[in-house]
PLY file of the C-alpha trace (Angstrom):
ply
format ascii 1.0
element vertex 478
property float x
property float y
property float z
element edge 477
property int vertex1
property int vertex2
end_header
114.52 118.31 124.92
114.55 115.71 122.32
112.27 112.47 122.93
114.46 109.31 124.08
113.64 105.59 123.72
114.78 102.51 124.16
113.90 101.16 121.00
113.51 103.05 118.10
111.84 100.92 114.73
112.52 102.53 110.92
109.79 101.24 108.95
106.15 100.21 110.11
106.43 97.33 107.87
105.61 93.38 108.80
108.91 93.63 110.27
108.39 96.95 111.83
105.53 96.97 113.60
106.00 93.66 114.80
109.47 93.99 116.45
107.86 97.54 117.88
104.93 95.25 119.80
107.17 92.46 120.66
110.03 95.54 122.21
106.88 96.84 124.21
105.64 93.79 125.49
109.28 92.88 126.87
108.62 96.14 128.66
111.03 98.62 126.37
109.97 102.25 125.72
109.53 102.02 121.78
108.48 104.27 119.08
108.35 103.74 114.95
108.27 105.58 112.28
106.87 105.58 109.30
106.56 108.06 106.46
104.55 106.11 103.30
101.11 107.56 102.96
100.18 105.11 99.85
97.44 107.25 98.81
95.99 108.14 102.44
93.19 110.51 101.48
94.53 113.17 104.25
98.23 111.88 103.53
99.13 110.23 106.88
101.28 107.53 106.87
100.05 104.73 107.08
101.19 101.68 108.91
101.90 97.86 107.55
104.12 98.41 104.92
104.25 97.20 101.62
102.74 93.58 102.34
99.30 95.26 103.72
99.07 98.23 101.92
100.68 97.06 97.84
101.29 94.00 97.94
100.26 90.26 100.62
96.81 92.00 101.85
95.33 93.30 98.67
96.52 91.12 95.85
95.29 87.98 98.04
91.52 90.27 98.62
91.73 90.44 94.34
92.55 87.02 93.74
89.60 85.91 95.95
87.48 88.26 93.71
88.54 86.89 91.23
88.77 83.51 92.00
84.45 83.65 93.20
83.53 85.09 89.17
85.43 82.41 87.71
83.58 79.76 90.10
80.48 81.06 89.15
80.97 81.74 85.85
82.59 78.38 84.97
82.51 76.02 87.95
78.79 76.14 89.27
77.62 74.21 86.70
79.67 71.13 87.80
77.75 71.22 91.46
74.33 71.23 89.36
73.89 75.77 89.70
72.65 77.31 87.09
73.61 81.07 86.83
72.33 83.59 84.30
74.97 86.37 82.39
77.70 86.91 85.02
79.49 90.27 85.26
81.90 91.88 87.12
82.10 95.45 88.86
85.76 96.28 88.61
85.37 99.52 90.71
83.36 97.93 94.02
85.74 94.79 93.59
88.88 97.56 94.23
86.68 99.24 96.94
86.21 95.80 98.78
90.28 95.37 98.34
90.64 98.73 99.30
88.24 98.51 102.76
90.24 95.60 103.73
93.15 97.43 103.65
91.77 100.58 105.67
90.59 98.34 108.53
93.64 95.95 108.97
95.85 99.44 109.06
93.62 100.69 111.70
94.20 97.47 113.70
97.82 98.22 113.82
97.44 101.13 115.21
95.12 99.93 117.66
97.89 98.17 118.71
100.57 100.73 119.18
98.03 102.49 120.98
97.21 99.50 123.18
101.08 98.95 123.52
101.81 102.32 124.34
104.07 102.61 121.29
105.13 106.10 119.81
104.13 106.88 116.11
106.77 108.91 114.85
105.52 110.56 111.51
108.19 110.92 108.66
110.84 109.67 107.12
113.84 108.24 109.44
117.62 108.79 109.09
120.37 108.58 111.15
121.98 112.19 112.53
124.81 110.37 114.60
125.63 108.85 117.92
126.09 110.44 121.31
126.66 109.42 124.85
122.81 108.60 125.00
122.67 106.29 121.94
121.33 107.18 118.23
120.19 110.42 117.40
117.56 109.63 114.87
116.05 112.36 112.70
112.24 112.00 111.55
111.68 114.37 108.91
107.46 114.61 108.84
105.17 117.55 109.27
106.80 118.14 112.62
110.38 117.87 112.33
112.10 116.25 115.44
115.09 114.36 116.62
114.93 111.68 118.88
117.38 109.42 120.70
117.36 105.65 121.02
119.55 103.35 122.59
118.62 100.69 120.07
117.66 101.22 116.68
116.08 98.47 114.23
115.84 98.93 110.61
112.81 97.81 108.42
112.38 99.49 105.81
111.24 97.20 103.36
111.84 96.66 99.68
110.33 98.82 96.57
109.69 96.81 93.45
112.39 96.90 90.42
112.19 98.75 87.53
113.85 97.49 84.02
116.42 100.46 82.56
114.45 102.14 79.76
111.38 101.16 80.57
109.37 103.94 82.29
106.65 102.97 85.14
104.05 105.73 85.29
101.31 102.60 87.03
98.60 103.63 84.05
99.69 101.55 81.26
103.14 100.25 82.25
102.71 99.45 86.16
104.58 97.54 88.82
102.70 96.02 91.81
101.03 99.44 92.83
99.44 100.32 89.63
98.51 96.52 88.91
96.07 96.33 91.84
94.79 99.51 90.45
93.25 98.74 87.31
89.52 99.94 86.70
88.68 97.19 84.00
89.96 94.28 83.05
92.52 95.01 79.88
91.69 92.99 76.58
95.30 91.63 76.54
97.52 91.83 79.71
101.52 91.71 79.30
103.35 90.61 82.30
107.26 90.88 82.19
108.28 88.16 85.19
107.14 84.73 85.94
107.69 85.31 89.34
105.05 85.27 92.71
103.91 88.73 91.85
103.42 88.22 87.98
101.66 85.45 88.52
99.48 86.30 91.10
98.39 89.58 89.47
98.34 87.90 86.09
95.82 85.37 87.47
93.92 87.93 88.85
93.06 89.69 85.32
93.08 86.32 83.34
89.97 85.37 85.37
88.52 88.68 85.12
88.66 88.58 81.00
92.28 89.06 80.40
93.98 87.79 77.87
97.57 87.26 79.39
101.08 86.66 78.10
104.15 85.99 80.77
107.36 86.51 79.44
110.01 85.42 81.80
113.91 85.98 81.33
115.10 83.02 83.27
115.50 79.85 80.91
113.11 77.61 83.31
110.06 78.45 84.85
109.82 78.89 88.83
113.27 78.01 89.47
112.94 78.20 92.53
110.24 75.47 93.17
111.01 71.70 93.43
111.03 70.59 89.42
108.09 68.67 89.59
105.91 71.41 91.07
107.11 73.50 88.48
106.57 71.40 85.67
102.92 70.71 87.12
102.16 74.39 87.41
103.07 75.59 83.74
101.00 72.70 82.59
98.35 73.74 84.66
98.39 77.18 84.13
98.63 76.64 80.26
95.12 74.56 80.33
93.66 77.63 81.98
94.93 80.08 79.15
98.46 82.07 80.80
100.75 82.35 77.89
104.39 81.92 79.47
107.16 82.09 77.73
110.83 81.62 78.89
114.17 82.62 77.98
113.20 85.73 77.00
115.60 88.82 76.30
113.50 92.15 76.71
114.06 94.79 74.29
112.68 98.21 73.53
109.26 99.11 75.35
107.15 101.87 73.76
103.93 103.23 74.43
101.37 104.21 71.37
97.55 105.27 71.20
97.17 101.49 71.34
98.55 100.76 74.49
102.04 99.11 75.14
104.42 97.29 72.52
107.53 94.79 74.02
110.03 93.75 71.34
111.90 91.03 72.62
113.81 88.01 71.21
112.43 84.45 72.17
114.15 81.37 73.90
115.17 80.41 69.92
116.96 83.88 69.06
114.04 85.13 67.24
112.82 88.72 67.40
109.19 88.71 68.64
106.10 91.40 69.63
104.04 91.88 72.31
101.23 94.47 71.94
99.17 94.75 74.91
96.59 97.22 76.25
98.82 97.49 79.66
102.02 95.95 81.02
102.95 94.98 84.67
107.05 94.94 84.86
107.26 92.10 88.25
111.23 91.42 88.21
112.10 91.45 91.90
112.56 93.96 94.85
115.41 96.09 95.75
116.40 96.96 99.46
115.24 100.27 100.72
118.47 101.25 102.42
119.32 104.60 100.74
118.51 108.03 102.60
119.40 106.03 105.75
122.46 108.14 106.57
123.94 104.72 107.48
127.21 106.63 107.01
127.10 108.84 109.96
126.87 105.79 111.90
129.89 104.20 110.46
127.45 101.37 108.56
127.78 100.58 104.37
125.03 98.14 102.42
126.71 95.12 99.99
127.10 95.34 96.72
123.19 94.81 95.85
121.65 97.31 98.48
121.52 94.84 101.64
122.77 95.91 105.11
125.25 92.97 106.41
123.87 91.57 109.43
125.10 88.81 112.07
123.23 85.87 110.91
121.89 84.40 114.28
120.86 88.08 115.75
120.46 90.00 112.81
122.97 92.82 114.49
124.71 95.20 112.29
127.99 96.52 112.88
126.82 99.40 114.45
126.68 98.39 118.14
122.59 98.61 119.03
121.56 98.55 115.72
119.69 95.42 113.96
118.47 95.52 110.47
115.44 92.93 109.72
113.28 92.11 106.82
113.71 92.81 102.93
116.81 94.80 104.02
119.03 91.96 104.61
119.46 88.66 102.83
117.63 86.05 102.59
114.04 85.90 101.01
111.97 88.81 100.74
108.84 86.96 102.61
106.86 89.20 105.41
106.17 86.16 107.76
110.24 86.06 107.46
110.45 89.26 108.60
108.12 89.47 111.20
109.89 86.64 112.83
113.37 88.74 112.55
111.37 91.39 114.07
110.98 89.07 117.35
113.89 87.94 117.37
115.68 91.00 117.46
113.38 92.36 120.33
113.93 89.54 122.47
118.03 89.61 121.91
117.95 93.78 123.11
116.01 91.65 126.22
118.98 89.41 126.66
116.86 86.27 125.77
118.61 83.99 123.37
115.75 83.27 120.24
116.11 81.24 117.35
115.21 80.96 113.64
115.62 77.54 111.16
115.37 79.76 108.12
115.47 76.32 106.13
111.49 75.81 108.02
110.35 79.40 106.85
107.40 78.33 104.37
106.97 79.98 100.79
103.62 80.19 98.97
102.77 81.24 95.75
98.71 82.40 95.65
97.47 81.39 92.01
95.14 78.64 91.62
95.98 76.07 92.70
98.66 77.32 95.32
102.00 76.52 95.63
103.70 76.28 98.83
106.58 74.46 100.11
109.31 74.55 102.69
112.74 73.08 103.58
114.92 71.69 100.46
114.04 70.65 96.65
114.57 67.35 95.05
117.20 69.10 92.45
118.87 70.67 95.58
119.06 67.24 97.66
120.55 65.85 94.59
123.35 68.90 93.73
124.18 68.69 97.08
124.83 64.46 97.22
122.52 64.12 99.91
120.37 60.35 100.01
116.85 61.14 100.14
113.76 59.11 99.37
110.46 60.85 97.86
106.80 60.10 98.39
104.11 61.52 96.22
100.23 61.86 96.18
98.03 63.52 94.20
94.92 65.18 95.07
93.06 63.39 92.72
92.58 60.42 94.82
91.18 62.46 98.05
87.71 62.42 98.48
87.80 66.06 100.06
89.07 67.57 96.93
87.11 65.52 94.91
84.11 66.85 96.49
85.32 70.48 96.09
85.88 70.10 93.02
89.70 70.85 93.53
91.64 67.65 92.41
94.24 68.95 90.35
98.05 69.08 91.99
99.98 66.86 94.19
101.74 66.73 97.65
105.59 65.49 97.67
107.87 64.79 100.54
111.40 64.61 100.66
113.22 62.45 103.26
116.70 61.74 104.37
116.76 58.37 103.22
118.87 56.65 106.59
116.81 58.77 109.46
113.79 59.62 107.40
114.11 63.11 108.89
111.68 65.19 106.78
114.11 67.43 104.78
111.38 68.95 102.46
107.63 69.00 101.57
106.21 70.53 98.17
102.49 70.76 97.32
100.45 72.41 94.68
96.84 72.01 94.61
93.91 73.34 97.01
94.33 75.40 100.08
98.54 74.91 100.19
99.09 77.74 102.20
97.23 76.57 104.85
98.80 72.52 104.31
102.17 73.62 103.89
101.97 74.59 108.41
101.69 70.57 109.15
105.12 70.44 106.93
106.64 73.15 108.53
105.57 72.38 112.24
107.17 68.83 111.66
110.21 70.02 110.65
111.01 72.44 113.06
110.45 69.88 115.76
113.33 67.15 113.42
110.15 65.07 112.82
110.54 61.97 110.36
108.58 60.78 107.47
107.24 58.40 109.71
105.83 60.63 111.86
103.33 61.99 109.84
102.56 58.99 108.69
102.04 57.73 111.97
99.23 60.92 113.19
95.73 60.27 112.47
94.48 62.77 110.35
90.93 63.79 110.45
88.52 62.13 107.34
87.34 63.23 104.63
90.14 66.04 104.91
92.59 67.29 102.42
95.38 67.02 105.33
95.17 63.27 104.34
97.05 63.71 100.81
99.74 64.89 103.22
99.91 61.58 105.39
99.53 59.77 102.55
102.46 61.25 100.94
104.57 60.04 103.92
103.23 57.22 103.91
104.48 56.79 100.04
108.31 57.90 100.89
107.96 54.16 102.28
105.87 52.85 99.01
102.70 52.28 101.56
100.45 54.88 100.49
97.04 53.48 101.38
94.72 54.59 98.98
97.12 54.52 95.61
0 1
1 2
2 3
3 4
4 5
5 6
6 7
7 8
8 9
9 10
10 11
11 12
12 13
13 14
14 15
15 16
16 17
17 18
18 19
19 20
20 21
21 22
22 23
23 24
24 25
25 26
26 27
27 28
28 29
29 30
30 31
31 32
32 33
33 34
34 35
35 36
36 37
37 38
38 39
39 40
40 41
41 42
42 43
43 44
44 45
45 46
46 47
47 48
48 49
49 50
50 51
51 52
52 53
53 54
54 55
55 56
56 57
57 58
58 59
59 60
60 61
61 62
62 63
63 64
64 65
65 66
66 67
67 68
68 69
69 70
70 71
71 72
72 73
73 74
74 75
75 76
76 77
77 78
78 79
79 80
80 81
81 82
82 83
83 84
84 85
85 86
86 87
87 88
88 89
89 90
90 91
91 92
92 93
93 94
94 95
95 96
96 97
97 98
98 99
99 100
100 101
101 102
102 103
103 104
104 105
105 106
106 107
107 108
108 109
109 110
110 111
111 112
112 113
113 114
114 115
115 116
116 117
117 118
118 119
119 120
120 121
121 122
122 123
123 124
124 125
125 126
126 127
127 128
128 129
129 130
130 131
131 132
132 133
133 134
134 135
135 136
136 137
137 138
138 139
139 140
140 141
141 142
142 143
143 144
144 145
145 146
146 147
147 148
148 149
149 150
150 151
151 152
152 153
153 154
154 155
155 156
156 157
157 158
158 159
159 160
160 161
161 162
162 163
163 164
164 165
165 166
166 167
167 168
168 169
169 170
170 171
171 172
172 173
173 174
174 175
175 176
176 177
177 178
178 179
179 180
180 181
181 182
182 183
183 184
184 185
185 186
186 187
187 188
188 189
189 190
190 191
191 192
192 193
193 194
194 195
195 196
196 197
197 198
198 199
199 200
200 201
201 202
202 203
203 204
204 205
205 206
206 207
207 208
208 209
209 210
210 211
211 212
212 213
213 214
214 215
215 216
216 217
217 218
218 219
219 220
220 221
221 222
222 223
223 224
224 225
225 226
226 227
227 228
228 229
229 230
230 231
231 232
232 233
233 234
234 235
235 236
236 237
237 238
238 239
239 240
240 241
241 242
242 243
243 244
244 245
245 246
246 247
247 248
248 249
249 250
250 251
251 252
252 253
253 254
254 255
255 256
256 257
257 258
258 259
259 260
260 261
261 262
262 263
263 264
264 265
265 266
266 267
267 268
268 269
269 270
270 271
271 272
272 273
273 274
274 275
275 276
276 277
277 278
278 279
279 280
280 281
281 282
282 283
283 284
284 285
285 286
286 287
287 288
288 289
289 290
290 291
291 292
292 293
293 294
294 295
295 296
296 297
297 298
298 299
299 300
300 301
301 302
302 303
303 304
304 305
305 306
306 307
307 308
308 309
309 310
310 311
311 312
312 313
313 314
314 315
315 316
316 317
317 318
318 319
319 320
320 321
321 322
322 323
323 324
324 325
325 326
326 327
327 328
328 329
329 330
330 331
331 332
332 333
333 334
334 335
335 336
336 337
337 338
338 339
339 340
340 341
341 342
342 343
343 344
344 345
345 346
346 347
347 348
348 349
349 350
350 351
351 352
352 353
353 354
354 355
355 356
356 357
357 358
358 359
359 360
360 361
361 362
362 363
363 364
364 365
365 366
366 367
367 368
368 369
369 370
370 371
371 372
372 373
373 374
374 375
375 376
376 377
377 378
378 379
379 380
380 381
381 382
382 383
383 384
384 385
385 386
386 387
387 388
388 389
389 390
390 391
391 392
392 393
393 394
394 395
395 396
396 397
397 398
398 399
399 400
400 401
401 402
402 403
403 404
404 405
405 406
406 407
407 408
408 409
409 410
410 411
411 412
412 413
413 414
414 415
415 416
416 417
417 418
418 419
419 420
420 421
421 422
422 423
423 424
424 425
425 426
426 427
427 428
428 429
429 430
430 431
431 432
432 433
433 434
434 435
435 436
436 437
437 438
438 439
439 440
440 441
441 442
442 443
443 444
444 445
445 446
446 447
447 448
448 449
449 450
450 451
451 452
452 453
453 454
454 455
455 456
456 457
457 458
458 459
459 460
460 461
461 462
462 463
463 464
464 465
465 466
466 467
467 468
468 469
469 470
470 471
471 472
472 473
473 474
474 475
475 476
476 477
């Protein structure tokens, strides 16, 4: 007789894993599955998804690497520390990355085992529906079928490959092979301006790398309020990234030199890129095929997504919720873990809710980018009145003393209420400063507000505060 659950999780993923704890703790009977063994030594899967095991977790372990050589090698000397020849070990910095990764998946499944959650070993697809709910086939090293009266789909994204341009993660790599590399490559080609590009292509520039962005979209970080965008390219230019926009891609070929991109420039002209290796970064795709979503009546939109109830994140299928990278919105793992929640608490009957305008995005180069709720260009397209206060980092004493003054913090207000409608920083530590900007608007709080809340001194949290305090032209210390 065929295992039954309550809930039964596809994909062990940020979204995955956390809707499977959240289901238990509510008091369900839940199991997950999960077939990716990213290079497990005795091929188990292994559980956290993309985001722990390619991607969040060990790019962020490289780019501190990374960031401590180029510290030493061309900061110390500003706090008075003199350092000899500085070198780095490529193979124990991977092996640090690569410990990191071991021990966080371990702690998940400490925690199915301490929520009494069922690892179900192979990949997932749907068989069908009977009078008992979903029969769910997990096609591993034991082959099974189980039933669950709920199902929720997490399955995560895989990164996007260009037609004609062949991926083998040696020379021409996506995110996998570009947290592989066992030196740092003389010249570095990077095909995307995007969070991933960048990242990795910081990672390598510090490490020796000589590295050249080129970008399709006519502007650089579109996404990003203008003025952080602007900031960044100029900032990233002084430390030696070569980006160039408005880009068309051409051939790719591979020679006993490395990799060669013809492409024509922003101006129509026909240009060359010869680099030793290439990292293609040009999105994520949904990973919603060998599903059989069909047997269960279901069908993904025209660009791979599973349509979903927007306040429950319910499918059509009655008992089945799709979360994550699978269904719009933006491909962040804090996003899905909080879909992952949600969804467990609405099989509970509880009635959860998410402000996807307060979900925070960070870019991790140096300095970070973060920001949350709506740009200035956005505010303006969409003829809303909004006043803007700005403060650079340059007059704190904190990041003075760190050494960390470059960047700025803006926020955005509704210019009747002074509701906070958006915040935008670039400079030090902005993934950990962009939480103040999202707790406040979450909670409808007002420009004021901040402004108001005594923030502790000397303290970078003080550029934000101060920033309020300019979308009234009182910043204190400008």
């Amino acid at each position: 007789m065929s295992q039954a659950f309550d809930v039964v999780v596809i994909g062990g993923g940020p979204g995955g894993y956390i809707a499977a704890i959240r289901a238990a703790q509510l008091g369900f009977k839940v199991a997950c599955a999960e077939s990716s063994s990213y290079d497990d030594p005795k091929g188990e899967p292994r559980l956290g998804g993309t985001c722990l095991n390619v991607g969040c977790i060990p790019s962020k372990a490289l780019l501190a690497s990374s960031e401590e050589f180029e510290k030493i090698n061309h900061h110390a000397a500003d706090h008075g520390i003199k350092v000899g020849s500085v070198s780095i070990d490529s193979k124990k910095m991977i092996a640090r990355k690569d410990d990191i990764v071991t021990k966080m998946t371990g702690g998940i499944q400490y925690l199915f085992r301490k929520n009494k959650i069922t690892l179900l070993k192979g990949h997932a697809s749907f068989e069908g529906k009977g009078a008992d709910g979903y029969q769910v086939k997990i096609d591993g090293k034991d082959k099974e079928t189980v039933t669950a009266k709920n199902v929720i789909i997490a399955t995560g994204s895989k990164a996007r490959h260009l037609p004609g341009i062949a991926v083998d993660n040696v020379l021409i790599c996506d995110n996998e092979g570009a947290l592989k590399f066992d030196s740092a490559p003389k010249k570095l080609g990077v095909i995307g301006a995007g969070v991933i590009g960048l990242e990795l292509g910081s990672v390598w520039r510090r490490l020796g790398a000589e590295v050249t962005v080129l970008e399709a979209m006519p502007s650089f970080l579109g996404a990003c309020d203008i003025s952080i965008a602007k900031e960044a390219q100029k900032l990233f230019a002084k430390q030696g990234l070569s980006i160039n926009t408005g880009v068309k891609i051409g051939d790719v070929k591979v020679d006993k030199k490395g990799v060669v991109v013809n492409y024509t420039d922003s101006a129509g002209k026909s240009a060359k890129l010869e680099c030793d290796r290439l990292i293609v970064s040009v999105g994520r795709v949904p990973n919603t095929d060998k599903l059989g979503l069909d047997k269960i009546g279901l069908k993904v939109d025209e660009r791979g997504f599973i349509p979903i109830d927007d306040h429950t994140c319910a499918t059509a299928a009655p008992g089945v919720y799709a979360v994550g990278d699978v269904v719009r919105g933006p491909m962040l793992a804090h996003k899905a873990e909080d879909e992952g929640v949600l969804v467990a608490e609405v099989i509970a009957g509880q009635k959860p809710h998410i402000d996807y305008n307060c979900i925070p995005w960070v870019i991790y180069t140096d300095p970070e980018i973060a920001w949350v709720g709506k740009t200035e260009q956005a505010l303006k397209e969409a003829g809303i009145a909004y006043k803007a206060g700005q403060f650079p980092f340059a007059a704190n004493g904190r990041a003075l003393g760190m050494g960390r003054a470059d960047g700025f913090i803006k926020v955005l207000a509704d210019a009747k209420t002074d509701e906070i409608l958006g915040v935008h920083i670039i400079g030090a530590n902005a993934s950990d400063l962009i939480a103040e900007a999202a707790v406040a608007m979450e909670f409808k709080a007002a420009a004021e507000d901040i402004a108001r809340i005594c923030h502790a001194h000397p303290s970078l949290s003080e550029v934000m505060r101060e920033a309020a305090l300019a979308t009234d032209s009182r910043a204190l210390n400008m």
